[in-house]
N, C-alpha and C positions, 0 to 999 in steps of 0.2 A: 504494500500500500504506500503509496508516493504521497506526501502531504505536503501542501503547498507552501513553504513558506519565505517568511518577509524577514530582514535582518534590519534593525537597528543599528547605525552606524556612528560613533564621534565624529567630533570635525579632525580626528585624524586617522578618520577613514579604520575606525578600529571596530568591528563586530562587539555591540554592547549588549543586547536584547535581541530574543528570536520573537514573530509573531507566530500563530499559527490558529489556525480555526475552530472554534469551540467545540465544535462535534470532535475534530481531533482530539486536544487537549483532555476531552470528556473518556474519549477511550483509553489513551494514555493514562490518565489518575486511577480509571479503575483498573486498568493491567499494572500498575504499581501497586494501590493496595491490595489484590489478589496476592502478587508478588512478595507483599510483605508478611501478609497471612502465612502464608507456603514457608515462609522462612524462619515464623514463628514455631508453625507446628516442626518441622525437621529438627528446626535447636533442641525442641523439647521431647524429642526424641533421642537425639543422639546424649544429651544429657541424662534421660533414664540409662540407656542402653550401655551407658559410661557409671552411674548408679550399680547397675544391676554386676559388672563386674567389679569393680570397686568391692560389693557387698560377698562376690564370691570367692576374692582373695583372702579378704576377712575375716570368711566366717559370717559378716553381719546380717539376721537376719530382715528381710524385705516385707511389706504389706501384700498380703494375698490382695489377687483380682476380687476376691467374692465380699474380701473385708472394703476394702475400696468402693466397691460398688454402694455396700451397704451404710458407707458412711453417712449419706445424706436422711436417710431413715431411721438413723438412731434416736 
C-alpha cells in the first residue's frame, strides 16, 4: 500500500514533518497498538517461561493452572 505523502521542509531545505492522510495515519495507530499488545502478551510469556525454569533449578514450587484459575472465586 503506497501512501501519499507530503514533507514539511525548513528554510534549509531540511525534512521536518511528514503529512499523510487520516484514513492512513488511522491504520497505522491501530497496526501499532495491535503491535504493542502482541508485544505485551510475548514479554509475559517469555517471562513465565523464564519463571517456570528458574522454579525448576530451585526446586521452587509454582501455582497450579487449577489454583490460578480459581483464584478469582475465592
Amino acid at each position: 500500500m503506497a501512501i501519499p505523502v507530503k514533507y514539511m521542509i525548513d528554510d534549509k531545505g531540511q525534512k521536518t514533518s511528514v503529512l499523510i492522510p487520516i484514513k492512513a495515519w488511522t491504520k497505522i495507530n491501530e497496526d501499532y497498538i495491535k503491535l504493542q499488545n502482541k508485544i505485551e502478551i510475548l514479554t509475559g510469556i517469555k517471562q513465565a517461561l523464564q519463571e517456570v525454569k528458574t522454579a525448576k533449578k530451585t526446586g521452587k514450587k509454582l501455582q497450579t493452572l487449577k489454583d490460578f484459575l480459581n483464584e478469582g472465586h475465592s
